[in-house]
C-alpha positions in Angstrom: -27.1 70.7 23.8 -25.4 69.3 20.4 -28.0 68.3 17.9 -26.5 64.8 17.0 -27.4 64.1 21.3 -30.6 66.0 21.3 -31.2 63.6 18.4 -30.1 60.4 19.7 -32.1 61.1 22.9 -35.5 61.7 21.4 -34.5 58.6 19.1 -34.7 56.5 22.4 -37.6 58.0 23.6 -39.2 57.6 20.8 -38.3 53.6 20.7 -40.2 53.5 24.1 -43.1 55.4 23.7 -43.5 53.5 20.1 -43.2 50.4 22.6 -45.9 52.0 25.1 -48.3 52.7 22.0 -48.0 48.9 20.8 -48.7 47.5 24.3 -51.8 50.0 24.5 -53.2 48.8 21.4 -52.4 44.6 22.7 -54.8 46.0 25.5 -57.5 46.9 23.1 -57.2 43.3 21.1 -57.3 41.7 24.4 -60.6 43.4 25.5 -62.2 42.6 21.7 -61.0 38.6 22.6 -62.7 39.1 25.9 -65.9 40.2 24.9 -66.3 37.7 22.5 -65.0 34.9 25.1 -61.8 33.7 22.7 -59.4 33.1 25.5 -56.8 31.6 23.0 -56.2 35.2 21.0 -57.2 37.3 24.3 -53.8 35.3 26.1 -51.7 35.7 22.7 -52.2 39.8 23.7 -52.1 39.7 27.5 -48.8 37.5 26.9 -47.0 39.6 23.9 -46.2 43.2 25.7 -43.9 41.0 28.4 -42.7 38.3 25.8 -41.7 40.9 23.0 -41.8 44.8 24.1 -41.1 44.5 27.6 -37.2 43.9 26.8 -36.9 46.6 25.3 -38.8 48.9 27.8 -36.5 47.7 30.5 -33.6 48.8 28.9 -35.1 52.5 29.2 -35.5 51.8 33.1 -32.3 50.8 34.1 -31.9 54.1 36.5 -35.6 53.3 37.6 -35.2 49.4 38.9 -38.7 50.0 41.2 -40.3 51.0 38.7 -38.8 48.8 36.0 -40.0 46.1 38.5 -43.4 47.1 39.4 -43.7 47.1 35.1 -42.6 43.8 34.6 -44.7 42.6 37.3 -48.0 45.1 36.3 -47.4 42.8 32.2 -46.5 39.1 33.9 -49.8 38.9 36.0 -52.0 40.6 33.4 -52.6 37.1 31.9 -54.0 35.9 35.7 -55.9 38.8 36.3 -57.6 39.7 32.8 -58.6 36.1 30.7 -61.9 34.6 30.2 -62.2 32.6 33.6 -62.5 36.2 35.4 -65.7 38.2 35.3 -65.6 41.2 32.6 -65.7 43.9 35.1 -62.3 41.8 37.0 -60.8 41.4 33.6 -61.3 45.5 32.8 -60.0 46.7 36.2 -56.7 44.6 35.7 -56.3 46.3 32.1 -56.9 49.5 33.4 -54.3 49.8 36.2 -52.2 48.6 33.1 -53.0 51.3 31.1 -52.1 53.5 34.5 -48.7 51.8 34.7 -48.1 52.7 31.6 -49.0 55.8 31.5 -46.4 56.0 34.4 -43.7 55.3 32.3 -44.3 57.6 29.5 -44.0 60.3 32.1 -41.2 58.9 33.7 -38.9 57.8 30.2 -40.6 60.3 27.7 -41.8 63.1 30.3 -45.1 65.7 29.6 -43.3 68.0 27.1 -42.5 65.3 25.0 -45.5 63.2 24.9 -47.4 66.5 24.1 -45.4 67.4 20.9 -47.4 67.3 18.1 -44.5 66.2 15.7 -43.6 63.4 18.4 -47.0 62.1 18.3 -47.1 62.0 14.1 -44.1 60.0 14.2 -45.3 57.3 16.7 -48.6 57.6 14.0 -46.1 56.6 11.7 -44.5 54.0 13.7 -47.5 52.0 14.6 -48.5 52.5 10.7 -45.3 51.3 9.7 -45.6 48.2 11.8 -49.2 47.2 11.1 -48.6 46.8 7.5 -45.4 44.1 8.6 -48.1 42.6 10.6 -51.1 42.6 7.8 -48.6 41.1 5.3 -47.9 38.5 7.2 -51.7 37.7 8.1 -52.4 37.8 4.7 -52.5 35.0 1.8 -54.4 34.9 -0.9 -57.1 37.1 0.5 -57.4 34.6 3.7 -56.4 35.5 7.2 -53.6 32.8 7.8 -52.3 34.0 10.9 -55.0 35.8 13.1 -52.9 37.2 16.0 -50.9 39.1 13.3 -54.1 40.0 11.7 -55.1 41.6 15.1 -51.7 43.1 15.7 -52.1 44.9 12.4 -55.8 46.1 13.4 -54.4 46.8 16.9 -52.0 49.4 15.8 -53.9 51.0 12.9 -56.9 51.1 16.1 -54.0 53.0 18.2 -52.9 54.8 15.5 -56.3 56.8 15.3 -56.2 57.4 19.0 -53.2 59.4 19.1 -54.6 61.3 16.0 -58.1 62.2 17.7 -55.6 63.9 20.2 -54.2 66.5 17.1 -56.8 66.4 15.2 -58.3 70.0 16.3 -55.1 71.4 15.9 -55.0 70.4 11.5 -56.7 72.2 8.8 -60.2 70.5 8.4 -59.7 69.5 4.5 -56.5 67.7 6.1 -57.9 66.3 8.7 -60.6 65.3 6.2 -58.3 63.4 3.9 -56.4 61.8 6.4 -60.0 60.2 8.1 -60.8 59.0 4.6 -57.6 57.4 3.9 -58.1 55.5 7.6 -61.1 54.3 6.4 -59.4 53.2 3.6 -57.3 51.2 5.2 -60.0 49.6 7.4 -62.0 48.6 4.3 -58.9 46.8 2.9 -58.9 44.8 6.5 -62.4 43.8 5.9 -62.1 42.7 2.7 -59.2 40.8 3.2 -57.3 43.0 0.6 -53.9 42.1 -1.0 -51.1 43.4 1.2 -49.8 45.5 -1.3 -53.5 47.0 -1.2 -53.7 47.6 2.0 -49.8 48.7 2.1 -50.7 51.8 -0.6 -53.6 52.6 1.5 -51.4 52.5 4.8 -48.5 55.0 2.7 -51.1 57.5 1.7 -51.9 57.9 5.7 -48.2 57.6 6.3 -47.7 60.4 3.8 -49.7 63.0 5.0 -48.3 62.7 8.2 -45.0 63.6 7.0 -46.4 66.2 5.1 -48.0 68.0 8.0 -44.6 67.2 10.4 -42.1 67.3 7.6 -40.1 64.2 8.7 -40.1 60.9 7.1 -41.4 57.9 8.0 -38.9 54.9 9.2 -39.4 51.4 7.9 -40.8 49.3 11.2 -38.1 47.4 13.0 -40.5 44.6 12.7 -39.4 44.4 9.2 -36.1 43.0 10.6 -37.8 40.2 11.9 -40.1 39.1 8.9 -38.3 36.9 6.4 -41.5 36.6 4.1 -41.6 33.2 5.4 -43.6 33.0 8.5 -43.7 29.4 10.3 -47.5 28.4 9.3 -46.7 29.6 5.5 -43.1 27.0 6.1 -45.6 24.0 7.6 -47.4 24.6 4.3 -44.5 24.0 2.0 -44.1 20.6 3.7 -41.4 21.9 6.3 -41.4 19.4 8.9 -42.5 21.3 12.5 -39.3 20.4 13.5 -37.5 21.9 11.1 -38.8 25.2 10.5 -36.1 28.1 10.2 -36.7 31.5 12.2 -34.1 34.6 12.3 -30.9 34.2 14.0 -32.5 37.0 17.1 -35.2 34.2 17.1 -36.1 30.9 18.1 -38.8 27.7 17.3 -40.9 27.3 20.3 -44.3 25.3 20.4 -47.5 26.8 21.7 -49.8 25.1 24.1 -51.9 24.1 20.8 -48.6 22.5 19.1 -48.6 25.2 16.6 -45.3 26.4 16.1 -43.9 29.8 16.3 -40.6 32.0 15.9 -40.0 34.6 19.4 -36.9 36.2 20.4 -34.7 34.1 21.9 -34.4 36.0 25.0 -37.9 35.8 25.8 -38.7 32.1 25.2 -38.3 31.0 29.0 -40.2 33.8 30.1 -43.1 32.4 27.6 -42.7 29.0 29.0 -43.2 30.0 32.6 -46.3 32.2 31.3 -47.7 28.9 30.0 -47.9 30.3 26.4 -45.7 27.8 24.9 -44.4 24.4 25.6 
């Protein structure tokens, strides 16, 4: 097989498994909301797999449309059967079998030999790493938490980031696995204290790093970094931008949530959030 399609395809599969790993650790922040009966964050991450990852998941399933559809169905009516107005023990069952489907399509688009590399797993590591310190900088003012579903995001995918690594962890050195636990912790103390994002950004490189040490292949900036201007639509309302008027990338657009509060989503997504009842 040429290298440059050998390359390309473990590219893709790596794009949806990097996909998978995000919606995994949504499920996590959605059970934390659950627990603690905040049914406003908890629909924020049983909406945001179908509003912003599904899209690009279904364009690894085109030769599966079944499956593809049983997905998309398996994320729409996780807000219905997993939210606050369901018992606890309803609300986990419905996240499992979401975890299961999931699970189904990692075999199905990435397959067992994949998934089980060692130096596939470090770079979703790095992917999730990569993206959690987009998401932390833009939770992040001034040592105050000014958007708290980013703030979540960026625990979510540190959270899931660990997960993956408890799965190799037997398989590094002990002084490097050492390190690498420290540096985690690290990195959770600078989301306690509310670090600076540059803080918490060395702190998430020094993880990053030793992961590419061990695999020997670099880290990619997150393709989230595409979509944050440095000017996130509560930081605009701040700076006296009317609601109205508040500017969002040209792959994005303004859309109200059922609180009023505005925010920036792909444009391809924002009728799906309207019929989902998480925007206006």
């Amino acid at each position: 097989v040429p290298s440059s399609f050998a390359d390309s395809q473990r590219n893709e599969k790596l794009e949806f498994a990097g996909t998978l790993e995000e919606t995994l650790g949504h499920f996590w922040a959605l059970e934390l909301n659950l627990d603690e009966s905040n049914s406003k964050l908890a629909l924020v991450h049983a909406t945001h797999p179908i509003s912003e990852l599904y899209e690009t998941m279904s364009g690894h399933l085109e030769n599966n449309p079944d499956f593809n559809k049983k997905l998309e169905t398996t994320l729409v009516e996780l807000k219905d059967k997993a939210n606050t107005e369901v018992s606890k023990s309803e609300a986990k069952i419905a996240i499992d079998e979401a975890k299961t489907v999931i699970q189904e399509a990692r075999s199905i688009v990435v397959g067992e030999q994949q998934s089980n590399e060692d130096e596939f797993k470090i770079q979703l590591i790095n992917t999730l790493l990569e993206t959690a310190k987009v998401e932390y900088r833009e939770a992040i003012e001034d040592g105050i938490i000014v958007e708290v579903a980013e703030f979540q995001d960026g625990s979510a995918f540190v959270w899931q980031s660990q997960q993956i690594f408890s799965s190799i962890e037997n398989k590094i050195e002990p002084t490097d696995a050492d390190r690498i636990n420290e540096y985690f912790e690290l990195v959770w103390t600078g989301f306690k204290t509310q670090e600076s994002p540059e803080t918490v950004e060395n702190y998430v490189d020094a993880v990053i790093y030793e992961f590419e040490e061990l695999s020997g292949i670099q880290s990619e900036p997150s393709e989230h970094e595409e979509v944050f201007s440095g000017t996130s639509p509560l930081k605009q309302l701040k700076e006296g931008v009317d609601p109205k008027d508040i500017q969002c990338k040209s792959t994005h657009g303004l859309v109200f949530k059922q609180s009023g509060e505005p925010a920036c989503v792909k444009t391809s997504s924002i009728q799906k959030l309207i019929s989902l009842g998480w925007s206006q």
